[in-house]
C-alpha positions as a LaTeX table, in Angstrom:
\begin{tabular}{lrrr}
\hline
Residue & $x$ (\AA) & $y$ (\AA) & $z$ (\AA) \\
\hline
Unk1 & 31.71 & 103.99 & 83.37 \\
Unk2 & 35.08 & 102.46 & 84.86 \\
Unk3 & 37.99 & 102.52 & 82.61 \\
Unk4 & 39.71 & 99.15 & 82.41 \\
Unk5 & 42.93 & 98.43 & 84.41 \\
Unk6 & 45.04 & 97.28 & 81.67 \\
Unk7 & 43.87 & 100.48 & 79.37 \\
Unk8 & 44.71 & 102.78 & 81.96 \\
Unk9 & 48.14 & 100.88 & 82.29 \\
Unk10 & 48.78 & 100.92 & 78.34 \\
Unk11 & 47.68 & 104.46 & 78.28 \\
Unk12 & 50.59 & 105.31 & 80.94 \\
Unk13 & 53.05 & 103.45 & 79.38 \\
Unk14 & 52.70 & 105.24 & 75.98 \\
Unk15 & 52.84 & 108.39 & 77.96 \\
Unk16 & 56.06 & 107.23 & 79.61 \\
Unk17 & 57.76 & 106.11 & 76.08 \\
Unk18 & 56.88 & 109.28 & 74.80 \\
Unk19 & 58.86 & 111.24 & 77.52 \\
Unk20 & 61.84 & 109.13 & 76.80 \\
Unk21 & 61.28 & 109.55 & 73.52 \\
Unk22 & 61.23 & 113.66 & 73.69 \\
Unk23 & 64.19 & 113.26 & 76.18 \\
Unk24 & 62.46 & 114.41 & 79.63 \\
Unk25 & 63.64 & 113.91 & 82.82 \\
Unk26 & 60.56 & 112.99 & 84.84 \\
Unk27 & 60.04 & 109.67 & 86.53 \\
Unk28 & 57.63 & 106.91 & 85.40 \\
Unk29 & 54.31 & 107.52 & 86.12 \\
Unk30 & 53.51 & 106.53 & 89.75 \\
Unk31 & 50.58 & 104.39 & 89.28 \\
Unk32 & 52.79 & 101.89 & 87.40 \\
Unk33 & 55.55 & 101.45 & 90.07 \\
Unk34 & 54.86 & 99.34 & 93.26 \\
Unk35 & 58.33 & 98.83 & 94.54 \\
Unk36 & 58.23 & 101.62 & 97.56 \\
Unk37 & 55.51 & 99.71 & 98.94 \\
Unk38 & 55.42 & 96.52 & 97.66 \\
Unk39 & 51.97 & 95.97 & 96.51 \\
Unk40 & 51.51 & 96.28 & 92.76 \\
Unk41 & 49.75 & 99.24 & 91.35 \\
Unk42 & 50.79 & 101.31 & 94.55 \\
Unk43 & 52.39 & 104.61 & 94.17 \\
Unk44 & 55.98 & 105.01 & 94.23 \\
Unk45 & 57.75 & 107.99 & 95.00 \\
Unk46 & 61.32 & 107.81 & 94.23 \\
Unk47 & 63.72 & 109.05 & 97.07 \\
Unk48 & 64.43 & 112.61 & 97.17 \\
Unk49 & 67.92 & 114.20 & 97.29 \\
Unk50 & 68.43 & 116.67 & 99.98 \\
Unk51 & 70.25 & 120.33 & 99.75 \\
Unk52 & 73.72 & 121.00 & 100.14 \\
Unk53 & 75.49 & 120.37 & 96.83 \\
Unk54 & 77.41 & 122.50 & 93.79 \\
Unk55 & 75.43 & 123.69 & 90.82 \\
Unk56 & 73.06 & 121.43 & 89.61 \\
Unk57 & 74.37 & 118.49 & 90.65 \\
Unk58 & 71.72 & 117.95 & 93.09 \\
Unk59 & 68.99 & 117.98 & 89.92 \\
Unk60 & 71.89 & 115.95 & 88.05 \\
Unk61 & 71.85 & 113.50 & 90.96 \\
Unk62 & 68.21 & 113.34 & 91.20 \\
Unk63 & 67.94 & 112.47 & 87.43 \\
Unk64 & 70.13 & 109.51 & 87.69 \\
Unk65 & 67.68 & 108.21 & 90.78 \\
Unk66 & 64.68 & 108.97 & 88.85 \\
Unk67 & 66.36 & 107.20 & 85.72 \\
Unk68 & 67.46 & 104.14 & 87.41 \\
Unk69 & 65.50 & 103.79 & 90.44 \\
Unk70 & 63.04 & 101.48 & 90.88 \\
Unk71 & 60.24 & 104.07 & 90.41 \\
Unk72 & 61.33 & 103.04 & 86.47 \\
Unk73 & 59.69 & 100.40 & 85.09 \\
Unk74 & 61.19 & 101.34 & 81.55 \\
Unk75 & 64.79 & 101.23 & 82.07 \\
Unk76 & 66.52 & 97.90 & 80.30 \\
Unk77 & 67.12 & 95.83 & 82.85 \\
Unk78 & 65.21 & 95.55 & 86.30 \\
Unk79 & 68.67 & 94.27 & 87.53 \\
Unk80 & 69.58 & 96.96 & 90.44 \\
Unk81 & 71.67 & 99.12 & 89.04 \\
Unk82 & 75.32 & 99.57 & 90.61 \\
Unk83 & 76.76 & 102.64 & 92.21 \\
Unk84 & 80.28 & 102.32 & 93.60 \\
Unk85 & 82.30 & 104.96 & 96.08 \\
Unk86 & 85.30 & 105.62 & 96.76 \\
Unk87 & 86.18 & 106.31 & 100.56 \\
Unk88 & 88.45 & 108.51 & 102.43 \\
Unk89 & 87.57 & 112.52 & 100.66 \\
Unk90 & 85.06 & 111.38 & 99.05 \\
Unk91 & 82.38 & 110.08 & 101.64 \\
Unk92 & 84.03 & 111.30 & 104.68 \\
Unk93 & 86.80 & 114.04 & 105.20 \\
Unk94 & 90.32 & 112.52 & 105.47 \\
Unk95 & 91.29 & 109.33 & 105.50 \\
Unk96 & 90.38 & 106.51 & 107.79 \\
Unk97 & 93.62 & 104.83 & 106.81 \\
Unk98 & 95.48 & 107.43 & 108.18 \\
Unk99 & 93.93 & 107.26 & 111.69 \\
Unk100 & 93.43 & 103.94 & 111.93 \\
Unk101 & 98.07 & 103.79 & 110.95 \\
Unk102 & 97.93 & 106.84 & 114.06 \\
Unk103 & 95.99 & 105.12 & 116.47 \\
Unk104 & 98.05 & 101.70 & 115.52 \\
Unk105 & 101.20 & 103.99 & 116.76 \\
Unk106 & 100.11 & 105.63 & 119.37 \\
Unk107 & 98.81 & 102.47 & 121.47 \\
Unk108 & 101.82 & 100.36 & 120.37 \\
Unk109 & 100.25 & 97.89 & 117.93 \\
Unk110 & 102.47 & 97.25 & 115.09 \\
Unk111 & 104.60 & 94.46 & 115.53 \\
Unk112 & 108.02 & 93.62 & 114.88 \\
Unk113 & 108.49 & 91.85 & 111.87 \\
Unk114 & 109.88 & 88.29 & 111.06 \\
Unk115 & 113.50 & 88.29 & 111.61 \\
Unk116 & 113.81 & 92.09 & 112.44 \\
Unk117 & 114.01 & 92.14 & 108.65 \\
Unk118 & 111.57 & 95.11 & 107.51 \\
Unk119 & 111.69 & 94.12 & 103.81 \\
Unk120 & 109.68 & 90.74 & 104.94 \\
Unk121 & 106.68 & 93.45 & 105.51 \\
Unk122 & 106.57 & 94.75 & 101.54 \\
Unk123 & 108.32 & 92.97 & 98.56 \\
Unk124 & 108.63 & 97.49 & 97.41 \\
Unk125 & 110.89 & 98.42 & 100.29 \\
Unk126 & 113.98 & 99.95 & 99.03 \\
Unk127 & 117.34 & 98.29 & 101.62 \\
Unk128 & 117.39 & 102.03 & 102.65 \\
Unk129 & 114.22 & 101.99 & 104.21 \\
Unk130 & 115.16 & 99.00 & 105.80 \\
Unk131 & 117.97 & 99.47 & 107.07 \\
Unk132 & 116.77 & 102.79 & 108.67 \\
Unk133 & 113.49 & 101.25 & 110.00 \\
Unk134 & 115.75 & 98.13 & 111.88 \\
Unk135 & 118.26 & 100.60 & 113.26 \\
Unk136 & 115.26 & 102.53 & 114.75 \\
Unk137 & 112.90 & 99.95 & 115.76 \\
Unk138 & 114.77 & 96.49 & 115.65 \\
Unk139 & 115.98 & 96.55 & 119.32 \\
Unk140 & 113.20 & 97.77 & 121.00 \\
Unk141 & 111.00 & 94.27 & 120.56 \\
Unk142 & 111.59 & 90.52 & 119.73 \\
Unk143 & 110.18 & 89.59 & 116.30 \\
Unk144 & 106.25 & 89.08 & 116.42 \\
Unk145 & 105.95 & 91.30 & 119.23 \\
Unk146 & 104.28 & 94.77 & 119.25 \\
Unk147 & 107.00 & 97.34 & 119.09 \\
Unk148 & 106.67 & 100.30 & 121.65 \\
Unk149 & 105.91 & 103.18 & 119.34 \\
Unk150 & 103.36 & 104.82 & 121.77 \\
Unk151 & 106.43 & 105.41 & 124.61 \\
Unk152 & 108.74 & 107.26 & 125.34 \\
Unk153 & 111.19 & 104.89 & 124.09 \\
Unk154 & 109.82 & 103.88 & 121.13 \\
Unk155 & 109.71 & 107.53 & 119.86 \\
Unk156 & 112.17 & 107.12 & 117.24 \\
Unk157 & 110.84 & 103.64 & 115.91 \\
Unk158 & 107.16 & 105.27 & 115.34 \\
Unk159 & 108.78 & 108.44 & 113.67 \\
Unk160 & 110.93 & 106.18 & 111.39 \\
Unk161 & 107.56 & 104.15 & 110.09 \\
Unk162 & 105.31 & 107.68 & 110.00 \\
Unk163 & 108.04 & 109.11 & 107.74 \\
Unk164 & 108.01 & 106.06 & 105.39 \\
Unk165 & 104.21 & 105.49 & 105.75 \\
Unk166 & 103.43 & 109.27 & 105.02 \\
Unk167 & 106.02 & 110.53 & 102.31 \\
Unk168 & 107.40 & 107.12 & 101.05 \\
Unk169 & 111.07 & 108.45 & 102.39 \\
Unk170 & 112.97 & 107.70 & 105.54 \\
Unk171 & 113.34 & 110.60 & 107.56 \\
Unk172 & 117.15 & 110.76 & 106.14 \\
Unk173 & 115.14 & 111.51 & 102.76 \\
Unk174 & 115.85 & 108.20 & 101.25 \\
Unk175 & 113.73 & 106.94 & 98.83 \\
Unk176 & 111.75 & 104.16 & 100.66 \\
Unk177 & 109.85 & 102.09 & 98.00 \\
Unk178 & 110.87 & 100.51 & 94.60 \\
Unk179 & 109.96 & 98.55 & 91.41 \\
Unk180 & 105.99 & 98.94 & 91.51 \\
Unk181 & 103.49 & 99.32 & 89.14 \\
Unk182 & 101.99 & 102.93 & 89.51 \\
Unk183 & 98.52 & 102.35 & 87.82 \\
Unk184 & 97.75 & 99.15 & 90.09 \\
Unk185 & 99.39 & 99.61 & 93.56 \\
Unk186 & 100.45 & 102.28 & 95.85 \\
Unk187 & 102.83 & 100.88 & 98.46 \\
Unk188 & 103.08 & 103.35 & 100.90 \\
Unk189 & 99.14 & 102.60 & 100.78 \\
Unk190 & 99.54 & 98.41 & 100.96 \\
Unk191 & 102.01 & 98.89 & 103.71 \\
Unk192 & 99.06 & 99.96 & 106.73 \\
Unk193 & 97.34 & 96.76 & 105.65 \\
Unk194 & 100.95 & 94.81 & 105.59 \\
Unk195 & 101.46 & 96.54 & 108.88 \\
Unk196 & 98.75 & 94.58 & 110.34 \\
Unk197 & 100.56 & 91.13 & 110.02 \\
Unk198 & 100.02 & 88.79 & 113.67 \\
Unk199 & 96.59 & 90.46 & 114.41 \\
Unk200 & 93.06 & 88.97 & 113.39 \\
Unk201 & 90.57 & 90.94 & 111.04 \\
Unk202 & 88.78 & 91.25 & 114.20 \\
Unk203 & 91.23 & 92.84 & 116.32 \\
Unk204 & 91.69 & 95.20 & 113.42 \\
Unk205 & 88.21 & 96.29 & 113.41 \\
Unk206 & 88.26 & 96.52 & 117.57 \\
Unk207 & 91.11 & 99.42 & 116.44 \\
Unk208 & 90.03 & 100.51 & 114.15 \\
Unk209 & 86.51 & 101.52 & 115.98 \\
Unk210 & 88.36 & 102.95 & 118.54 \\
Unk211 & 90.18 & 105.49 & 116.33 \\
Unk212 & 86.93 & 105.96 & 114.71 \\
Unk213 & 85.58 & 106.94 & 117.87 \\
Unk214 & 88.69 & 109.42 & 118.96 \\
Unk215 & 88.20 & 110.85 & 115.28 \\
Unk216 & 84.96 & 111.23 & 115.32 \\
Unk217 & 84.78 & 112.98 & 119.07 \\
Unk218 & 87.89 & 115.80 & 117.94 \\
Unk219 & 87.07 & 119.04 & 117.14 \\
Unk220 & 87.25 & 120.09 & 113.67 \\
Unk221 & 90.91 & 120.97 & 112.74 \\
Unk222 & 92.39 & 118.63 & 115.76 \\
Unk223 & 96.10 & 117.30 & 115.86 \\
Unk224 & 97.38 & 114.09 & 117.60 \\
Unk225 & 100.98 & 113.77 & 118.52 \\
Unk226 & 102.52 & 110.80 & 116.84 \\
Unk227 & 105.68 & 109.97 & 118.14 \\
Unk228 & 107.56 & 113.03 & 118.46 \\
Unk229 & 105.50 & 114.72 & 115.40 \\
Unk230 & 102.11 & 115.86 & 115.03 \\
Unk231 & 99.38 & 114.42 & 112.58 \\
Unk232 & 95.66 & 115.10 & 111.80 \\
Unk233 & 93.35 & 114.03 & 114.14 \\
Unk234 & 89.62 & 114.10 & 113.01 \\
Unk235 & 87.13 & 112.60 & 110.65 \\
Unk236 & 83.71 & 113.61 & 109.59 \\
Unk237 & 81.11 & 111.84 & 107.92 \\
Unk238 & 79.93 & 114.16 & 104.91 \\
Unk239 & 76.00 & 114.52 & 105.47 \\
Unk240 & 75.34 & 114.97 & 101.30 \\
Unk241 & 76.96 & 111.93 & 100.58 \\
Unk242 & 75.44 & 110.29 & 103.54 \\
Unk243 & 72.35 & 111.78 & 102.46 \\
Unk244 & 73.11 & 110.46 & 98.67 \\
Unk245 & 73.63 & 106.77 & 99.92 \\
Unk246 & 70.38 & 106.75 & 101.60 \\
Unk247 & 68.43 & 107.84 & 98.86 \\
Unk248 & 70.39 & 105.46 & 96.30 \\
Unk249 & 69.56 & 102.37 & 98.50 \\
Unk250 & 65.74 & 103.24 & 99.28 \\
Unk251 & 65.49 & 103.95 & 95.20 \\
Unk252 & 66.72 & 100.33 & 94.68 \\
Unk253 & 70.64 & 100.45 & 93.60 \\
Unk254 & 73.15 & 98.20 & 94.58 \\
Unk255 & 75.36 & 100.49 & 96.74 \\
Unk256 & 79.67 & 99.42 & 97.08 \\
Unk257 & 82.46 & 101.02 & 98.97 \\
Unk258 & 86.20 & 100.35 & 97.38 \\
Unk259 & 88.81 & 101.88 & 98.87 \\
Unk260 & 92.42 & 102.19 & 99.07 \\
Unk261 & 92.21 & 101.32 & 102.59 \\
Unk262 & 92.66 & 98.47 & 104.69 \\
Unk263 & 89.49 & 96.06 & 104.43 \\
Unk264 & 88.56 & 95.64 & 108.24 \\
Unk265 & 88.60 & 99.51 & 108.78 \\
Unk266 & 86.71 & 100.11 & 106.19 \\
Unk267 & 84.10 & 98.06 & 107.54 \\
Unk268 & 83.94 & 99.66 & 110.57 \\
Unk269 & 83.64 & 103.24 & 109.00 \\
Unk270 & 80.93 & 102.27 & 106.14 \\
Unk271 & 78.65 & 100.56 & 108.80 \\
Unk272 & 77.94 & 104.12 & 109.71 \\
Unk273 & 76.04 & 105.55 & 106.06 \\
Unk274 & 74.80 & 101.89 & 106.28 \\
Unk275 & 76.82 & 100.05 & 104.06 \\
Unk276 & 77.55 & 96.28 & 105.54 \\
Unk277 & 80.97 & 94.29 & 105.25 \\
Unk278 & 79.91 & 92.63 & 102.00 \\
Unk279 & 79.75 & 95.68 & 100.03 \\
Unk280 & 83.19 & 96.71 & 101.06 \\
Unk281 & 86.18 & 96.51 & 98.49 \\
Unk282 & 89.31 & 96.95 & 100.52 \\
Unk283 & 92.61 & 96.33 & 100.73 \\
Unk284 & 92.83 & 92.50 & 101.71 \\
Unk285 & 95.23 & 90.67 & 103.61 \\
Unk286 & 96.20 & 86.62 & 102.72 \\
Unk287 & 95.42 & 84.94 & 106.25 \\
Unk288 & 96.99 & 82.02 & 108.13 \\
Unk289 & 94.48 & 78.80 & 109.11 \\
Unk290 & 94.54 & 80.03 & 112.32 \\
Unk291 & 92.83 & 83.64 & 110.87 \\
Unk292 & 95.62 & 86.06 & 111.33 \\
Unk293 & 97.19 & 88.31 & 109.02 \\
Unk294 & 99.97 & 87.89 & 107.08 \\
Unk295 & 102.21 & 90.69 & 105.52 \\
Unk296 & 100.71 & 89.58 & 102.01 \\
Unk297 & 97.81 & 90.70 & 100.05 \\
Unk298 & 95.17 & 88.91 & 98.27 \\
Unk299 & 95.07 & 89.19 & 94.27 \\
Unk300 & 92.85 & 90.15 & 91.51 \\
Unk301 & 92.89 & 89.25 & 88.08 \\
Unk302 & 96.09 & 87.88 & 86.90 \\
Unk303 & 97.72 & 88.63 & 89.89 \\
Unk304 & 97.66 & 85.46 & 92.26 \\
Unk305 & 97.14 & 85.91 & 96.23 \\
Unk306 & 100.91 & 87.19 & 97.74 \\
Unk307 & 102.61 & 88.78 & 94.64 \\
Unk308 & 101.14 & 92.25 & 96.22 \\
Unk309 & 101.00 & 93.90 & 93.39 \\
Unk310 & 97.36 & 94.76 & 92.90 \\
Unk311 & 95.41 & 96.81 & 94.98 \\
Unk312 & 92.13 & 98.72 & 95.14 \\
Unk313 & 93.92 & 101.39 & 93.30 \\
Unk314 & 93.10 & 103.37 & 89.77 \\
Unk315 & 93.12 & 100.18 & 87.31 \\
Unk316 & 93.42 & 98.08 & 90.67 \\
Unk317 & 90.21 & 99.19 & 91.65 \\
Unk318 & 89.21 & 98.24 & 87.96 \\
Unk319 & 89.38 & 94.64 & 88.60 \\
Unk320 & 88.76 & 94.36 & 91.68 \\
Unk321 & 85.17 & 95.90 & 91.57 \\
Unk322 & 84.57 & 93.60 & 88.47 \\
Unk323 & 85.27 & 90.70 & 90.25 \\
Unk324 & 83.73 & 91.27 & 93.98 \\
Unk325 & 80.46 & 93.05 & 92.22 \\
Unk326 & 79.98 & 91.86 & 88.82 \\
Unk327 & 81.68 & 88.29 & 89.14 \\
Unk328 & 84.13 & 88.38 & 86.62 \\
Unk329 & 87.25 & 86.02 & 87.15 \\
Unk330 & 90.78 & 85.85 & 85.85 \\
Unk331 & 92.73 & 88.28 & 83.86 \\
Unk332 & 89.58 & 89.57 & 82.03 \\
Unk333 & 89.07 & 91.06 & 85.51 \\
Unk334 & 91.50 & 93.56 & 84.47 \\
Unk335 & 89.41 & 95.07 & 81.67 \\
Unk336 & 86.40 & 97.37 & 80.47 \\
Unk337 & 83.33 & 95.32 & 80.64 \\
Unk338 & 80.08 & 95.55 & 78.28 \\
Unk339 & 78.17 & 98.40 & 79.78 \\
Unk340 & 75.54 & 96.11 & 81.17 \\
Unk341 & 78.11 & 94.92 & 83.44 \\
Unk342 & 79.43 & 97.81 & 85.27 \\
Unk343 & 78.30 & 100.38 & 87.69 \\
Unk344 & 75.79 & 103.35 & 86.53 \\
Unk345 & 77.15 & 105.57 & 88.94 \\
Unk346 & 80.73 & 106.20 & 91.00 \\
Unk347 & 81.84 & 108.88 & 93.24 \\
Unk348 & 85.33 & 109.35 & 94.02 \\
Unk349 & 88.26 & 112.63 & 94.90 \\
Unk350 & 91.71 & 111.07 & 93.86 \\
Unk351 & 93.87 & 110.02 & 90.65 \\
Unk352 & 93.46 & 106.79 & 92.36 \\
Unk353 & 89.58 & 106.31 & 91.34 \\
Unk354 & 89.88 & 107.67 & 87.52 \\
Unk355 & 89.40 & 103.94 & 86.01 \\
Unk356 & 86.49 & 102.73 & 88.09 \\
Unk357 & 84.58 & 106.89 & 87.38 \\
Unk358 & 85.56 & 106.18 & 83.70 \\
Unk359 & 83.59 & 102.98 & 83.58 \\
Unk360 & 80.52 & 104.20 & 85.21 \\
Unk361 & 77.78 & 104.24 & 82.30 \\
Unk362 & 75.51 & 107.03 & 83.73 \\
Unk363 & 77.12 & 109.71 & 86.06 \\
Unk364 & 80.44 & 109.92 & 87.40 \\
Unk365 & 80.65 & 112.72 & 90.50 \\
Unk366 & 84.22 & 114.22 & 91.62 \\
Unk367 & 84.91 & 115.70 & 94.70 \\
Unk368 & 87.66 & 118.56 & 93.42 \\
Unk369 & 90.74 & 118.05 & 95.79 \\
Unk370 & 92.80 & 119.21 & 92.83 \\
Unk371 & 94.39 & 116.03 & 91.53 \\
Unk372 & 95.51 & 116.39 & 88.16 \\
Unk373 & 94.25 & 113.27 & 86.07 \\
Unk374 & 91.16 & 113.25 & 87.82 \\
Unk375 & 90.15 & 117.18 & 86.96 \\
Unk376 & 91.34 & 116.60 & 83.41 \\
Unk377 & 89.66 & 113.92 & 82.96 \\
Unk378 & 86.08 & 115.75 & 84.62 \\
Unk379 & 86.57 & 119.28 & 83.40 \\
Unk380 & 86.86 & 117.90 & 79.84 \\
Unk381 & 83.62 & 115.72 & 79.72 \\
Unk382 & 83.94 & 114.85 & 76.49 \\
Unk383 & 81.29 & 112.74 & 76.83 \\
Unk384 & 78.81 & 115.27 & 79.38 \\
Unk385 & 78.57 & 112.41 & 82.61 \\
Unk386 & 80.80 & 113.80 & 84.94 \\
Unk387 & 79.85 & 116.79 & 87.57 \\
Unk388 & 82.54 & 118.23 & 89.98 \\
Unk389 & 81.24 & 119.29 & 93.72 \\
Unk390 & 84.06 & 121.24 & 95.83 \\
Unk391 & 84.47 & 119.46 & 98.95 \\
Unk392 & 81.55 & 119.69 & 101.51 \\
Unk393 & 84.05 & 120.44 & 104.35 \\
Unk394 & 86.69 & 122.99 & 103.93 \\
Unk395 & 86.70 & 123.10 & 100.06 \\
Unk396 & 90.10 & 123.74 & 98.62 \\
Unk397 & 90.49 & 127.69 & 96.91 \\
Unk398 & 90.94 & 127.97 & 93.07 \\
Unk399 & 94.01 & 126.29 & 91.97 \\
Unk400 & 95.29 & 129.61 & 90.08 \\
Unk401 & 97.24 & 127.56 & 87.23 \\
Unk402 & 95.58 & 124.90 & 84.65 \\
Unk403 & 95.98 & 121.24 & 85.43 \\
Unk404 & 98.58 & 119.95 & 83.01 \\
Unk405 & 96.71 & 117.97 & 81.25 \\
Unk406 & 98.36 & 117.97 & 77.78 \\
Unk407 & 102.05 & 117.37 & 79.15 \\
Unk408 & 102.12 & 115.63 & 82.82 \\
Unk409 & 98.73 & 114.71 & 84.13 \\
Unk410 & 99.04 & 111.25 & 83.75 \\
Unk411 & 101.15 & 108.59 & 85.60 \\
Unk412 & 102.34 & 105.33 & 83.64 \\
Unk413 & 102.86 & 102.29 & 84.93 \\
Unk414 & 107.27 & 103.16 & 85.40 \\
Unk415 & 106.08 & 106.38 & 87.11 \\
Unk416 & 106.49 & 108.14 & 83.81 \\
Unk417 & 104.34 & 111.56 & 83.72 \\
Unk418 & 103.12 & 111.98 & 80.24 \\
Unk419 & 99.82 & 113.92 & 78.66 \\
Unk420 & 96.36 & 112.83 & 79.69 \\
Unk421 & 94.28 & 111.20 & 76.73 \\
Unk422 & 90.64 & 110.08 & 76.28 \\
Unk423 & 89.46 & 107.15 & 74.80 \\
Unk424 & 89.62 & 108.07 & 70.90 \\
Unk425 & 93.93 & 108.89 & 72.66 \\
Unk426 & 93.11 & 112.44 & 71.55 \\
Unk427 & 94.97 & 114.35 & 74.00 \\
Unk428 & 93.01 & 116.57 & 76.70 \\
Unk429 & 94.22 & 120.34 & 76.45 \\
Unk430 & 95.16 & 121.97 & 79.89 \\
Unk431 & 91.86 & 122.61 & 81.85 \\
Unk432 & 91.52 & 125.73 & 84.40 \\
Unk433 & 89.93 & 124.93 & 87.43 \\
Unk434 & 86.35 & 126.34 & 87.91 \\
Unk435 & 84.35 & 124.85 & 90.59 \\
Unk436 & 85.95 & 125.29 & 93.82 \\
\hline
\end{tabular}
């Protein structure tokens, strides 16, 4: 005799809450999931994660997919659940800022600002910098016009603005930004985007493609000449992460890119793990009416559009994720939300993404590039949701001393270093560095 529908349903759903209950990790059973196909009662087979990663973080990873994916019918809320990424090291090796800032160079695209005065291009430019960047570039181009860095007579102009761009010094050694906050800009990192000022978000993505595509075609280990120096001169997508977006979007989560790089390149670069513009959390210029950039930045938060002073960056990337993803507006932007509104997973390699991992609910991965706040914070898992994966091209060796965790892993907001502290402000002893 045929066993009812509905008694075959309750019958799998008790089995289910009983796995939960005895904490297992399988999925739901399949006869109660119909997302993968659509028609209800159809199997679902939740989206499997390939080879290629540290440890068990590949079961780790699969766990959180078979948790929160849409093969569940039992967790809380069928809302999809969130995962967020950081960018440059984490999804692809280096940085796209970086050759998008080369290419911008090398073809003579940055353009000379307002006045000849350099300081109208960041509010954090020390007179130093300024002075040194006018006396290298200001005669070489009227103001608004693109400055000749990719000649040979604009040789000194492009390695004045790599040498502020890349160590935040003129190349006398002088310090070249002031005055910011260190836990919500960077603005060494603001000024690419800054940069940009006269073009459209367009023709940022038309240059940004093209680097992509010079990046992209180099051989593993490359070098471009910029200006009279050398710089790195190749990208790669990494396949696990690649691989790890996939499966996150076919099991049902709401996938997000925010970076500490300009908005339009980001764009460009994401399209290729198939992540569109609207899931992108860049840096942001203000725009004219007639579309072009301006040297500002938009705000989050508290801070209003133009004061430049918050950016996708550590607490930065705090509010700005809570607004773009989960909505939330004005200062309260700035702060820990209930759990139900943030992201159940993030991914990122950098100091830079420590408050965004910290608020993920469910799993937080790192990708070790040895930065210390970031591996303190992930070797101590105090609270057992973060796994470290060395990086998937060229991993770095062993770091052979501890991260100084308990005296100067963490940066304050006047550039103080101090000790690095969890939640309950116990402080975090030293950790030694063990997956490399």
């Amino acid at each position: 005799m045929a066993v009812p529908v509905r008694r075959l349903r309750a019958a799998a759903a008790a089995a289910a809450a009983a796995a939960l209950a005895a904490g297992t990790l399988a999925a739901a059973p399949a006869a109660q999931a119909s997302t993968a196909s659509g028609r209800p009662g159809a199997p679902c087979t939740a989206p499997r994660i390939a080879a290629g990663w540290y440890g068990d973080n590949q079961a780790r990873l699969q766990q959180l997919i078979d948790t929160h994916g849409a093969c569940n019918p039992y967790r809380p809320s069928r809302a999809k659940p969130v995962a967020v990424f950081d960018w440059d090291n984490t999804v692809v090796k280096n940085d796209v800022g970086d050759a998008t800032m080369y290419w911008l160079l090398r073809n003579s695209r940055i353009r000379q600002p307002a006045a000849g005065d350099w300081t109208t291009s960041s509010r954090h430019l020390t007179p130093a910098a300024a002075t040194a960047l006018a006396a290298a570039c200001g005669p070489l181009a009227a103001p608004g016009t693109p400055l000749p860095t990719g000649t040979p007579e604009g040789t000194g102009c492009a390695d004045e603005i790599a040498a502020v761009y890349g160590t935040a010094a003129t190349r006398a050694g002088a310090a070249a930004f002031a005055g910011w906050d260190h836990r919500t800009t960077e603005p060494a990192y603001a000024w690419l985007p800054q940069l940009m000022q006269g073009w459209t978000a367009a023709e940022i993505r038309g240059f940004a493609a093209a680097a992509r595509t010079e990046n992209l075609a180099a051989p593993t280990g490359a070098k471009q000449q910029v200006g009279s120096g050398t710089a790195t001169g190749w990208v790669r997508y990494y396949d696990q992460q690649k691989d790890l977006i996939t499966a996150l979007q076919k099991a049902g989560f709401d996938v997000w890119i925010s970076s500490a790089s300009p908005q339009p390149v980001v764009e460009v670069w994401a399209a290729g793990v198939g992540i569109g513009a609207d899931h992108v959390i860049g840096i942001r210029n203000t725009t004219t009416r007639s579309g072009t950039l301006t040297s500002h930045l938009q705000g989050c938060g508290s801070v209003r559009d133009g004061a430049d002073t918050m950016i996708t960056y550590i607490d930065g990337k705090r509010c700005w994720i809570n607004q773009e993803v989960f909505g939330v507006r004005g200062p309260a932007a700035e702060k820990v939300q209930p759990a139900a509104r943030r992201q159940v997973f993030a991914a990122g390699d950098s100091d830079t993404d420590v408050s965004f991992l910290r608020d993920a609910t469910a799993l937080r991965l790192v990708v070790n590039r040895n930065k210390n706040e970031l591996m303190c914070r992930a070797y101590d898992n105090s609270d057992g949701k973060w796994i470290v994966n060395p990086m998937f091209i060229e991993p770095k060796k062993q770091k052979t001393t501890p991260y100084p965790c308990s005296t100067t892993g963490y940066t304050d907001r006047d550039g103080t270093a101090g000790p690095v502290r969890r939640g309950d402000t116990s402080v975090i002893p030293d950790q030694r560095d063990s997956v490399y």
